[in-house]
MIBA-76922 format. One line per 10 residues: their letters; for each residue x, y, z of C-alpha. Coordinates in Angstrom, 1 decimal, always signed. Layout:
N
a) X/Y/Z; ... $
REM end
This chain:
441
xxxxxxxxxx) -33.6/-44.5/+4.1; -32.1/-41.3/+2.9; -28.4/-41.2/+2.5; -28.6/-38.0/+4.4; -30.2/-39.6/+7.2; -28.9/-42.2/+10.2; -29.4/-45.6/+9.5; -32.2/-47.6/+11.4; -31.5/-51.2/+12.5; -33.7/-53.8/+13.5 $
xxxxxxxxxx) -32.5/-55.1/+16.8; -35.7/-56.7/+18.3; -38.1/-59.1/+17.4; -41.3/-59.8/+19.3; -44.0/-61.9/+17.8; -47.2/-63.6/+19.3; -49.1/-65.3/+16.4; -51.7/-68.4/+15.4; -48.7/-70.6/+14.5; -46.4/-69.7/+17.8 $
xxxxxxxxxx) -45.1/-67.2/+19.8; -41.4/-66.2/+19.2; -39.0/-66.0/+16.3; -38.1/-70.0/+16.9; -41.6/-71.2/+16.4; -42.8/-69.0/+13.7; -40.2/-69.6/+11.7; -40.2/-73.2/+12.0; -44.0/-73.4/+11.3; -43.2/-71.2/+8.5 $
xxxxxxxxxx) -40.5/-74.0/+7.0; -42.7/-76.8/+7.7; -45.7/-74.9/+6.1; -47.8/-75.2/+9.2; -50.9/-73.2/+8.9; -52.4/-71.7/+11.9; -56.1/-71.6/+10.3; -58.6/-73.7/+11.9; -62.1/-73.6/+12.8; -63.4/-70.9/+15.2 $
xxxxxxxxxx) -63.0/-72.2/+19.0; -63.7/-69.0/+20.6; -67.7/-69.1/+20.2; -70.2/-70.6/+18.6; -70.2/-69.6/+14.8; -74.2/-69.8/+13.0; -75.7/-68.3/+9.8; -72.2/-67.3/+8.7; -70.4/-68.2/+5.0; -67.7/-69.1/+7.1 $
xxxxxxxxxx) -66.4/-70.6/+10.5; -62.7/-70.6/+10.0; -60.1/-67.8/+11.9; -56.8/-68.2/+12.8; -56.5/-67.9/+16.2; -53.7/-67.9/+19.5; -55.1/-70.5/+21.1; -54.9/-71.0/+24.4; -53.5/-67.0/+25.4; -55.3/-64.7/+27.6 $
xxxxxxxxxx) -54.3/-62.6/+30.8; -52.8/-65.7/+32.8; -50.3/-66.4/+29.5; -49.9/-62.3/+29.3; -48.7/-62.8/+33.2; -46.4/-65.4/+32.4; -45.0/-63.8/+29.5; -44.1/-60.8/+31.5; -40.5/-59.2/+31.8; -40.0/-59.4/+36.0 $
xxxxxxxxxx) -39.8/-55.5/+35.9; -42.9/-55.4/+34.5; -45.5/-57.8/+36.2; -46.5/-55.6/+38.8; -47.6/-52.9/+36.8; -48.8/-55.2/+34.2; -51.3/-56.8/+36.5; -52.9/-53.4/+38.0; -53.4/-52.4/+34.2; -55.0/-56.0/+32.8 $
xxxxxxxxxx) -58.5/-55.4/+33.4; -57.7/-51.9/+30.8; -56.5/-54.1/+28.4; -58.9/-55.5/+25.4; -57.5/-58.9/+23.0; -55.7/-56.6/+20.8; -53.8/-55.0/+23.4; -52.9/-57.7/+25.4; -51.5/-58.8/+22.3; -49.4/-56.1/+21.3 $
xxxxxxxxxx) -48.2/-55.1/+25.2; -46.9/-59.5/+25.5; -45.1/-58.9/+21.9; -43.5/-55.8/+23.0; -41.7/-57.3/+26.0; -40.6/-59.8/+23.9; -39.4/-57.6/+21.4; -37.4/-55.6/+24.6; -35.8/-58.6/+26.0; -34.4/-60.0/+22.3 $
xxxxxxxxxx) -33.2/-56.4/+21.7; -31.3/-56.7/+25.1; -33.0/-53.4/+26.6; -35.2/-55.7/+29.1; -33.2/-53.5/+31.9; -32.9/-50.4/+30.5; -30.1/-48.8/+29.0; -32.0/-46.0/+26.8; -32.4/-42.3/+27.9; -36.4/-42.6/+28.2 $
xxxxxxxxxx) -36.7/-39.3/+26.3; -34.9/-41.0/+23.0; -37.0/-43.9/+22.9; -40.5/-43.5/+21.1; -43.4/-45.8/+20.0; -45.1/-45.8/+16.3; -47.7/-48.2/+15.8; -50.5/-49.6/+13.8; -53.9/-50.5/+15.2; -57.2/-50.6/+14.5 $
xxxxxxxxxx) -61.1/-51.0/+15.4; -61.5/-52.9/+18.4; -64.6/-54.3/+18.8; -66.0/-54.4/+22.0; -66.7/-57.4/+24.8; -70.9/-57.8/+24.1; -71.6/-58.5/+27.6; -70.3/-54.9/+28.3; -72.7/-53.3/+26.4; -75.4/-55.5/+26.7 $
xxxxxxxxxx) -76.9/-54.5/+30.1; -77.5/-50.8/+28.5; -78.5/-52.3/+25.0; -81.3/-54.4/+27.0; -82.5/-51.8/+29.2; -83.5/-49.2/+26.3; -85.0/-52.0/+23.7; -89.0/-52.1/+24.2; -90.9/-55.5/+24.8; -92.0/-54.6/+20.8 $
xxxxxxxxxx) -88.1/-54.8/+20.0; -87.9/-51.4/+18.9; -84.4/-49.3/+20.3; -85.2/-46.3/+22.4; -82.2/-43.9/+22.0; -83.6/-41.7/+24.5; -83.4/-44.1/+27.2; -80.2/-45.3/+26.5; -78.9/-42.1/+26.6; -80.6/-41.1/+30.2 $
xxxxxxxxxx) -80.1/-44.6/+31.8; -78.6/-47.0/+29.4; -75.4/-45.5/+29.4; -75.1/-44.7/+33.0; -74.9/-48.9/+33.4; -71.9/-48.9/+31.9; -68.3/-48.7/+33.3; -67.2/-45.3/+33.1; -63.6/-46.9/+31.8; -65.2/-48.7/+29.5 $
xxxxxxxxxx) -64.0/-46.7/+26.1; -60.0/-47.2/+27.5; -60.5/-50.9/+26.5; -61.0/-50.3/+23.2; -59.3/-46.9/+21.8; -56.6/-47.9/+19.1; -54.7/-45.6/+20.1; -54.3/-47.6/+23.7; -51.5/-50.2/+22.6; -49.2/-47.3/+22.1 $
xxxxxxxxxx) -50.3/-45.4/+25.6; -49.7/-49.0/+27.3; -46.6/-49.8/+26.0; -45.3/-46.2/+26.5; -46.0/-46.1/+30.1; -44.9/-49.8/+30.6; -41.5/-49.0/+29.1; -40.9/-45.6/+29.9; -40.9/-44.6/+26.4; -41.0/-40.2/+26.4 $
xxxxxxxxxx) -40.0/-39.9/+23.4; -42.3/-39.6/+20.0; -46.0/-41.6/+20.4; -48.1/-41.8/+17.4; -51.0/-44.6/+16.2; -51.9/-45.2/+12.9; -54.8/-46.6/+11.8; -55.2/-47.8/+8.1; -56.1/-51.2/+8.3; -54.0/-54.1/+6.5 $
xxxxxxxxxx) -51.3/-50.9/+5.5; -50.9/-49.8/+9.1; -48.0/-51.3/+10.1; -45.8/-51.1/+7.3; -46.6/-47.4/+7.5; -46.0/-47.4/+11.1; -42.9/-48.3/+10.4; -41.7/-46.7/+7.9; -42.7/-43.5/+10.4; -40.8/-44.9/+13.2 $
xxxxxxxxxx) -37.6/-45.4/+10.9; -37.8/-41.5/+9.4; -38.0/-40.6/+13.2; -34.8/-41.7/+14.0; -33.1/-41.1/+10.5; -34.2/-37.4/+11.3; -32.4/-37.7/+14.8; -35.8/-37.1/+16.7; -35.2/-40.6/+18.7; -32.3/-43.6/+19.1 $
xxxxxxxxxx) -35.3/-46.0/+19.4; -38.5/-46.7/+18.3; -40.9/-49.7/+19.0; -43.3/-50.3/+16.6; -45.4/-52.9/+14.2; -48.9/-53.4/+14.9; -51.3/-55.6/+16.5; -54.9/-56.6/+15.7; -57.4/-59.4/+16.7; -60.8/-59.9/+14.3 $
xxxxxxxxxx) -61.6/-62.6/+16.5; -64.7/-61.4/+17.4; -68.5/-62.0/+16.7; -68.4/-58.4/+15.3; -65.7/-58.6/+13.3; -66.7/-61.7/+11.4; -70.4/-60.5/+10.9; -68.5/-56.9/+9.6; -66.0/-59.2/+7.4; -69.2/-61.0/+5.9 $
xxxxxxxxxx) -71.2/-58.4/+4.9; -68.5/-56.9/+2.9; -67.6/-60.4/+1.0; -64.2/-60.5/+2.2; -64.2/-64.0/+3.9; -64.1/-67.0/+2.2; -66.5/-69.9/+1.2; -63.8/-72.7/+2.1; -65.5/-75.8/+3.3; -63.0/-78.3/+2.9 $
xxxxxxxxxx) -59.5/-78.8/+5.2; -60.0/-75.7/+7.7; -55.9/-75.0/+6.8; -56.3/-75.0/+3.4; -59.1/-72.0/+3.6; -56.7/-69.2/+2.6; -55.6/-69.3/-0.7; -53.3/-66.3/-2.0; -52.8/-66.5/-5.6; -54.4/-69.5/-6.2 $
xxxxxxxxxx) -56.7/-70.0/-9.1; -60.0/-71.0/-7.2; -59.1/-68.3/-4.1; -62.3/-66.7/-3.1; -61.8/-64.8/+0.1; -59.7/-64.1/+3.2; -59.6/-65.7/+6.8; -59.7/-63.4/+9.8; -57.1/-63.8/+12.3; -55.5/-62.1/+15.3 $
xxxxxxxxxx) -51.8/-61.3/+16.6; -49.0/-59.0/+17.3; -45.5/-58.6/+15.6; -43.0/-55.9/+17.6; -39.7/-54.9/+16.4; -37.0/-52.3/+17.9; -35.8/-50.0/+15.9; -32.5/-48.2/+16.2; -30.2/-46.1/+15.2; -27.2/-48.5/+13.8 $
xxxxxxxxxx) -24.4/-46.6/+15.6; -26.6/-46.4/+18.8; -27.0/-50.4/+18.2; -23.5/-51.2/+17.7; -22.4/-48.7/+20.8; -24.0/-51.1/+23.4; -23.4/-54.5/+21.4; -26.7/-55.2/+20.3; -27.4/-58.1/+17.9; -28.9/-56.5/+14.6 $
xxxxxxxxxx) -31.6/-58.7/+12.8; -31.7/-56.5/+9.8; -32.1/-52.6/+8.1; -35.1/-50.5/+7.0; -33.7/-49.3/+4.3; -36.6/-47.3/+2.7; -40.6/-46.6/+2.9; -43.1/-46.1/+0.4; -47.0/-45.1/+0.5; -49.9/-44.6/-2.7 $
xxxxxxxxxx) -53.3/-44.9/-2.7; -55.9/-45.9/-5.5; -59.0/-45.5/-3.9; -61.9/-44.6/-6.4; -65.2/-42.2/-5.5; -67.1/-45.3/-6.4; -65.3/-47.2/-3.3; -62.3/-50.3/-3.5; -58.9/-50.3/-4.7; -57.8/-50.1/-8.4 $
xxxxxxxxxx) -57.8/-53.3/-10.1; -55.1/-52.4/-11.9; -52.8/-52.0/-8.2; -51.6/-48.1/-9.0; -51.3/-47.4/-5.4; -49.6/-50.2/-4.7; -47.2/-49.8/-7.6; -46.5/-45.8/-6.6; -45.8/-47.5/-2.9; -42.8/-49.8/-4.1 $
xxxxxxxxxx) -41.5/-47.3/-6.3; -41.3/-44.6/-3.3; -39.5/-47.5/-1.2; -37.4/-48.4/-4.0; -36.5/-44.7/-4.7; -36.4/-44.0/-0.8; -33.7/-47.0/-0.5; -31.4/-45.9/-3.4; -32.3/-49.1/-5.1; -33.2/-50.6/-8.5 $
xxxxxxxxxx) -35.9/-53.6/-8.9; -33.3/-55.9/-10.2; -31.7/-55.7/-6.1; -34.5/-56.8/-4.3; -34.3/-60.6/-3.9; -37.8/-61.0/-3.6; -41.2/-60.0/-2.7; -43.4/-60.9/+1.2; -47.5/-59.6/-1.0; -50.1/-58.7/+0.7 $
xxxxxxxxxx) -52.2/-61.6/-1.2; -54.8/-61.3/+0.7; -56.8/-64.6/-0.8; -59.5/-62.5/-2.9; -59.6/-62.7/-6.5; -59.1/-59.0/-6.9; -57.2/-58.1/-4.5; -54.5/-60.7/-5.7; -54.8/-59.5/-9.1; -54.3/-56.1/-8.4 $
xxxxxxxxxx) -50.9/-56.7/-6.4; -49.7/-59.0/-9.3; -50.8/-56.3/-12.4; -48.5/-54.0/-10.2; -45.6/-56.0/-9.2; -45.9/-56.7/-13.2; -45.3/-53.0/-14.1; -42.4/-52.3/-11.5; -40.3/-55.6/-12.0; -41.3/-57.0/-15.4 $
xxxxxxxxxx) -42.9/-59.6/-16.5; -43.9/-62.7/-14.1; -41.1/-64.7/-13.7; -38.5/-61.8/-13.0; -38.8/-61.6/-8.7; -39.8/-64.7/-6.8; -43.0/-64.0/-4.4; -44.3/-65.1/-1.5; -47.4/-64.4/+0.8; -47.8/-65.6/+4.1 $
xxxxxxxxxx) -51.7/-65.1/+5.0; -52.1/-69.2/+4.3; -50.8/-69.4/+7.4; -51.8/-66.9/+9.1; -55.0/-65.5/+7.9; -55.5/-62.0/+8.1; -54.1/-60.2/+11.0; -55.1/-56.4/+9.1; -53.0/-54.1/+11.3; -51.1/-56.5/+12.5 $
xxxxxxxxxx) -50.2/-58.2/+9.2; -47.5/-55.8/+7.7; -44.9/-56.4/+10.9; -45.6/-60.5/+11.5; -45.5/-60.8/+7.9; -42.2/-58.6/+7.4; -40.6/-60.6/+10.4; -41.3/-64.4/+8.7; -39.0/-62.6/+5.4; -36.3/-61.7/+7.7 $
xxxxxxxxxx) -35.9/-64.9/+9.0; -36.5/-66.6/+6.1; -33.2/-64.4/+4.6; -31.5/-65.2/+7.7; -31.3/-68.9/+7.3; -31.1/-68.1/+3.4; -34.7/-69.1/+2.6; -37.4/-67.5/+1.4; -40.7/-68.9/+3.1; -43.4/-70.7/+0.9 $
xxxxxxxxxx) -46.8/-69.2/+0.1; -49.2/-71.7/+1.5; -52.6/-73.4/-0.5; -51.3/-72.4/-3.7; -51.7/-75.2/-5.3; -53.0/-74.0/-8.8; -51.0/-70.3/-9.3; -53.6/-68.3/-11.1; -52.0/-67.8/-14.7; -53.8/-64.1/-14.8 $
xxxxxxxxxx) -51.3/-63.3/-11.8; -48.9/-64.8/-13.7; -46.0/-64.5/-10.7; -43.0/-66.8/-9.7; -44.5/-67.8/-6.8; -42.2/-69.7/-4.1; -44.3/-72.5/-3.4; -43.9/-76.0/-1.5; -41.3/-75.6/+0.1; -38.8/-72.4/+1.4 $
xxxxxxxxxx) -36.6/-71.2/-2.0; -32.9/-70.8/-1.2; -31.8/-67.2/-1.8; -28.4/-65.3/-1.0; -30.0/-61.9/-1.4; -31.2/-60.5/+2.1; -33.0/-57.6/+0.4; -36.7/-57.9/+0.4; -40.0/-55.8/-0.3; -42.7/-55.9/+1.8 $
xxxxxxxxxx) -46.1/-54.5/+0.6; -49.8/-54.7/+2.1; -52.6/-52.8/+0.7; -56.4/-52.4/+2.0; -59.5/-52.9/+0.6; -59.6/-49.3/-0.1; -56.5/-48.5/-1.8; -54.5/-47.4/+0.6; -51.1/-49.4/+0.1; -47.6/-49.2/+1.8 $
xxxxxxxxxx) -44.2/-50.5/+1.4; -40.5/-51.1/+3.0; -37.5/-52.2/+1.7; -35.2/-54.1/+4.4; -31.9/-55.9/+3.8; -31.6/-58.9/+6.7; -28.4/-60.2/+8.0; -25.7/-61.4/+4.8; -24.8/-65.1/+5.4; -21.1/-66.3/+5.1 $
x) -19.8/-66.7/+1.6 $
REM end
């Protein structure tokens, strides 16, 4: 961050993903290049171009329960039935983000510790709806509005709405943990949690907080959400090995995978950290945004937003191109998408082979607000066991990307500074620098 400003440490990890829960089984699923992309078990899938997600199997209230920090069950379990997928999701990683950063009893003044998050639309439970949707539709199918204002409505559970407001994850985990200090939600898709943050770090460099939880969940598990997903084009066509379906940078890539999950991480103030002996996973060391978004609609083909993001988190960490040790893309698995993000890493660091690349969506599909914080997390370990993970089902790099891709298997590397960028289908892009733990010479 600014030299003027404190320094903001990473001193918790929490992550509940399609390929594991924790930092022990993501990462290895990471080094064995274990994709977490299957086909959908969570409902019956017809008429779509697609039946692959990546889901967490097999996690639901019951695993939330068990998952729970003892200080914490009892008011977890009043505040359950509240709780939609993506909260659930975010509210499990959180705890286990407290208990790695060693604040699973305390030790924080409430009023210094904040939360910053990224979320985004949650789509609601059909059966919820459904009793109001029914009673206002007439035998000739048409919808009468009028009726589902006057009666329709009234069938539904007054607390319905506090399932599914984004801003929710925050509000849960605020009053779980007793964070008073600064709350904020951001909302901006496959860039929100980057930018959520980078917001969370400039709160504490500017003295505002000692500690900030934040990251992002998301779950597009969901009938609505792959219907929404097809309309627009964005899923892929893949009808071969379910794992293989997300292809980032690959020449014969054609579209993206929806997935679901939460990554977590504390924040804090490194003197505050090293006060009360907490183990420090890494730094945030500086935060970019841009945006390309045209009147016509879509990003830039040519990746300017992307490109004015790592250059504000270059210039926001004090740092050249030639120090970062390499690149976690967005690569989302769409043919221009990928482009885009390569045409701009292209302008900032030089021609292709000049900062190796990875992307981690093979494995993970797309978690969109959830994306920027899992996918940051799986470069900080990688740099702490001096590896940089793999991108997955790149089997043919696409020459008109024209990127050193790390591919097959995790690349040693002895540079724990990294650059993390995601970007939406819009334009809106974000980007951090952070330096993980140095290994011994």
């Amino acid at each position: 961050m600014l030299r003027s400003e404190r320094r903001v440490v990473i001193t918790g990890l929490g992550l509940i993903t399609p390929i594991g829960t924790g930092p022990d089984a993501f990462w290895a699923a990471l080094a064995a290049g274990r994709s977490g992309v299957r086909k959908i078990a969570a409902f019956p899938v017809e008429g779509l171009p697609s039946d692959l997600a990546a889901e967490v199997l097999d996690f639901n209230e019951k695993t939330a329960k068990a998952l729970a920090l003892p200080k914490y069950k009892k008011v977890l379990s009043k505040s359950l039935k509240y709780m939609a997928r993506d909260i659930l999701l975010a509210v499990s990683a959180a705890q286990l983000a407290v208990a790695d950063a060693g604040l699973a009893d305390g030790g924080v003044d409430p009023t210094r510790i904040g939360v910053d998050l990224g979320a985004g639309l949650i789509s609601t439970e059909l059966d919820e709806l459904a009793p109001a949707i029914v009673h206002a539709t007439k035998a000739s199918g048409e919808f009468d509005y009028h009726v589902y204002g006057s009666e329709g409505i009234p069938r539904i559970n007054p607390l319905w709405l506090l399932k599914y407001l984004p801003n929710m994850l925050a509000c849960h985990i605020s009053i779980l943990i007793d964070c008073q200090g600064p709350s904020n939600t951001i909302t901006e898709a496959e860039a929100a949690s980057n930018t959520a943050i980078g917001e969370a770090a400039r709160i504490i460099g500017r003295g505002r907080a000692d500690v900030m939880v934040s990251g992002g969940a998301d779950s597009k598990i969901h009938p609505l959400s792959l219907i929404r997903m097809s309309l627009l084009g964005q899923t892929t066509r893949w009808a071969g090995d379910p794992s293989k379906g997300c292809r980032p940078f690959d020449v014969g890539r054609d579209g993206t995978v929806p997935g679901e999950g939460a990554g977590i991480m504390i924040l804090e103030e490194r003197e505050h950290a090293l006060a009360r002996g907490a183990r420090i996973h890494g730094e945030v060391l500086g935060f970019g945004s841009g945006c390309d978004a045209s009147a016509a609609g879509g990003l830039d083909p040519d990746g300017v937003g992307t490109e004015i993001a790592i250059r504000a988190a270059l210039r926001d960490a004090g740092l050249a191109p030639g120090d970062v040790g390499h690149v976690n893309a967005h690569g989302l698995g769409t043919p221009v998408s990928d482009l885009a993000e390569a045409r701009a890493l292209h302008r900032v660091f030089g021609p292709g082979g000049s900062v190796p690349v990875t992307a981690l969506k093979g494995y993970l599909g797309n978690l969109v607000s959830g994306c920027g914080a899992v996918e940051l997390i799986g470069s900080l370990l990688g740099v702490a066991h001096g590896l940089i993970p793999p991108v997955l089902n790149c089997d043919h790099p696409d020459p008109a990307c024209d990127l050193d891709l790390v591919v097959g298997a995790p690349r040693p590397t002895d540079n724990p500074i990294f650059l993390k960028t995601n970007l939406t289908r819009h334009g809106q892009a974000a980007a951090l620098v952070v330096e993980g733990p140095r290994r011994p010479a």
